[in-house]
C-alpha positions in Angstrom: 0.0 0.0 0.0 1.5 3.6 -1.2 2.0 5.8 1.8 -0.2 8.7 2.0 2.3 11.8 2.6 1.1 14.0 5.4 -2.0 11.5 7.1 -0.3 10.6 10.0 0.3 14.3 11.1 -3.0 15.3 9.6 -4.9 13.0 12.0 -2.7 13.4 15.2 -3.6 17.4 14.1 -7.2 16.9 14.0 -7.5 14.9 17.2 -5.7 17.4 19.0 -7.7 20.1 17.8 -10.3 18.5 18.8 -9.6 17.4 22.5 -8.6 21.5 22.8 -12.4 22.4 22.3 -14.0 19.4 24.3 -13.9 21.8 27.4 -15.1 20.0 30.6 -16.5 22.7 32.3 -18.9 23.9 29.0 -20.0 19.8 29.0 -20.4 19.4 32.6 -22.4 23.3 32.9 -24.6 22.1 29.6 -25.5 18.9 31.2 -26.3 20.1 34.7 -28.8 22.9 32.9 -30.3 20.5 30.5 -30.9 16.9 32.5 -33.2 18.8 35.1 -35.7 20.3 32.7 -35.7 16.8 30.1 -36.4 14.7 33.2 -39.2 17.0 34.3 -40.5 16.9 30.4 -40.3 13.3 30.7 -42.2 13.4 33.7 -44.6 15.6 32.1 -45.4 13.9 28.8 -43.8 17.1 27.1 -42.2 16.8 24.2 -39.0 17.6 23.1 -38.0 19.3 19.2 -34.5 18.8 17.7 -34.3 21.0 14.6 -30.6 22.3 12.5 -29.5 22.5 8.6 -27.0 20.4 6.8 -24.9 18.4 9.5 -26.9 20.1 12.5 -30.3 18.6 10.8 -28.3 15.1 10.7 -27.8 15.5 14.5 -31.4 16.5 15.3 -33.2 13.4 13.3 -29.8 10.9 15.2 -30.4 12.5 18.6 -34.1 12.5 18.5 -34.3 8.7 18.0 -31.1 8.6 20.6 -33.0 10.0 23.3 -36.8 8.2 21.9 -34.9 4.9 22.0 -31.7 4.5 23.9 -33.4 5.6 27.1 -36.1 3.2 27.2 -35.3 1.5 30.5 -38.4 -1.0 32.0 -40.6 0.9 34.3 -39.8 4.2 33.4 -42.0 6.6 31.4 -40.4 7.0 27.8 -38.9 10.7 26.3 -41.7 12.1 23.6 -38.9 13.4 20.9 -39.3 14.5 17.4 -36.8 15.8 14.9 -38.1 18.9 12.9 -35.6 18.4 10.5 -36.9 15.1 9.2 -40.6 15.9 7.8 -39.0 16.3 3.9 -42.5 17.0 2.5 -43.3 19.7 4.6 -40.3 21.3 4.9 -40.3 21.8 1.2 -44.1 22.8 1.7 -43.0 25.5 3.8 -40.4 26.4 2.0 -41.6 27.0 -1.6 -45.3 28.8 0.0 -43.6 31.0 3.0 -39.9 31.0 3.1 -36.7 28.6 3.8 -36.8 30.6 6.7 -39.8 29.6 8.3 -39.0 26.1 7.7 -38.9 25.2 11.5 -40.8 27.6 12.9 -44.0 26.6 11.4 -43.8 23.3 13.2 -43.2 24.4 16.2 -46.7 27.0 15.8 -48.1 23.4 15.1 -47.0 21.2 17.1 -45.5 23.6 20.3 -47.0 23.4 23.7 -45.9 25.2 26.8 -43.5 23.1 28.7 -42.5 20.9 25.6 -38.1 21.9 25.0 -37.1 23.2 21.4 -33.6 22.2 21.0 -31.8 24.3 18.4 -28.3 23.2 16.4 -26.3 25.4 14.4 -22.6 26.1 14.4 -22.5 29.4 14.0 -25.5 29.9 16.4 -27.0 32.6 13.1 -29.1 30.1 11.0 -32.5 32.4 10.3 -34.1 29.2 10.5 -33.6 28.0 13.6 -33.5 31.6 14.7 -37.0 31.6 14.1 -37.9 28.7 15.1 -36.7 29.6 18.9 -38.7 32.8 18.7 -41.7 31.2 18.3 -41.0 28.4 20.9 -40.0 31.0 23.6 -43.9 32.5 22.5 -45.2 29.2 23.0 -44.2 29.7 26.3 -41.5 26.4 25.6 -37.7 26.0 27.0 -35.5 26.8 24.5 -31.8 25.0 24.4 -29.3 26.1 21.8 -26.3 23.7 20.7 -23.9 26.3 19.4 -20.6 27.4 18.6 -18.2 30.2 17.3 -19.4 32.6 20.1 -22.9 31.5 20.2 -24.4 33.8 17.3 -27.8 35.4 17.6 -29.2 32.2 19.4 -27.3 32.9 22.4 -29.8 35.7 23.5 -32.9 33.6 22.4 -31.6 30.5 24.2 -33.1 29.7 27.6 -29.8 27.3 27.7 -27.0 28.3 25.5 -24.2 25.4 25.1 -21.7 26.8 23.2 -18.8 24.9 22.3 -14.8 27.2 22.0 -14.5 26.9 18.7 -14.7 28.5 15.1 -13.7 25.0 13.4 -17.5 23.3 12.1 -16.3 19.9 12.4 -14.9 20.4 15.9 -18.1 22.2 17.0 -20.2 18.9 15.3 -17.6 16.5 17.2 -18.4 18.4 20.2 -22.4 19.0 19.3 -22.5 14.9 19.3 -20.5 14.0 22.1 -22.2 16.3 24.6 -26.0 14.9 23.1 -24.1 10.9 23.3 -23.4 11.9 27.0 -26.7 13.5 27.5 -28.3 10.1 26.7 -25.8 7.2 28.2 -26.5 9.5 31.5 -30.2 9.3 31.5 -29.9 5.9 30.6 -27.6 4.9 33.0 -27.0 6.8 36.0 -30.3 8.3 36.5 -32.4 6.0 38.0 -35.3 8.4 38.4 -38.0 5.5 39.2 -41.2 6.3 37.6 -40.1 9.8 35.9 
C-alpha cells in the first residue's frame, strides 16, 4: 500500500484540535442545565424538538431517536422526541409557499405546547431558521436550548440554555455537538435511576 504523505500528522492534528475544544466545564455546565428540565418533560409527557441544517439537521433526526430509544429503561415513562428536520415534505411545503426561513418555525406554531423543550443546532448559532424557530418556541411559552458554537451567534440571546462549544472549526463544533448529546443520553440511561419519571 503507497504511503499517503502527510495523514499521519494530519490525523494526530485533528485529534488534537479536537480534544482542545471538548472543554469540561462547557460539558459538565450544559449537562447540569439540560438533564433537570428533560427529566421534568419526561415526567410531564412534554415533548422535546430537535431541529438544524445540513450536518446540525443530521444530529437532530440521530439525537431524536437517541433519546426516543436509547433511554427506554423498564418501568420508566419513555422521552416524547421529534426531529423537525426530518418531515422532507413539509419542509419543502413551507419552503416553496412562506420562506426557507420559516421552515422550522412553522412546526413548532403546530405542534408547540408550553413546557415541551425546542432544542436548536447550528454552528454558527446565526441560521435564520432555527432563529425563528426559537422565537416562536419561547412564544409558546417552551424551553429553549441552543447547541452552538463560534461565540454562540444570535441564538445565544434567544436560548433559555445556551451550550456553546470554543470553537470556530464546524467539524470540531459537530464532534463536540454529538459527544455532549451521546453523554446527555448514556447518562439518563444509566446513572439516572429516576423510578417512575
Amino acid at each position: 500500500m503507497s504511503e499517503l504523505p502527510g495523514l499521519e500528522r494530519y490525523v494526530r492534528t485533528y485529534l488534537e484540535e479536537t480534544r482542545a475544544v471538548l472543554d469540561e466545564k462547557v460539558l459538565l455546565d450544559g449537562l447540569r442545565q439540560v438533564v433537570p428540565i428533560l427529566l421534568r418533560a419526561r415526567a410531564d409527557g412534554k415533548v422535546v424538538y430537535f431541529f438544524g441544517n445540513g450536518g446540525s439537521a443530521a444530529t437532530s433526526s440521530h439525537m431524536s431517536q437517541d433519546l426516543g430509544k436509547l433511554t427506554i429503561v423498564e418501568g420508566r415513562r419513555r422521552f416524547r422526541t421529534q426531529a423537525l428536520s426530518d418531515p422532507l415534505p413539509l419542509i419543502l411545503a413551507w419552503a416553496n409557499d412562506a420562506s426557507y426561513a420559516e421552515i422550522f418555525a412553522e412546526q413548532v406554531k403546530s405542534h408547540g405546547q408550553p413546557g415541551d423543550i425546542a432544542i436548536g443546532i447550528s454552528g454558527s448559532g446565526n441560521s435564520p431558521n432555527v432563529l425563528r424557530a426559537l422565537e416562536e418556541a419561547r412564544k409558546k411559552g417552551m424551553t429553549t436550548v441552543g447547541l452552538i458554537g463560534m461565540g454562540g451567534g444570535k441564538m445565544r440571546a434567544l436560548c433559555d440554555i445556551p451550550i456553546v462549544v470554543p470553537s470556530h472549526n464546524m467539524q470540531h463544533i459537530e464532534d463536540a455537538h454529538h459527544l455532549l448529546l451521546h453523554l446527555l443520553t448514556a447518562y439518563l440511561r444509566d446513572e439516572h435511576p429516576a423510578p417512575g419519571g
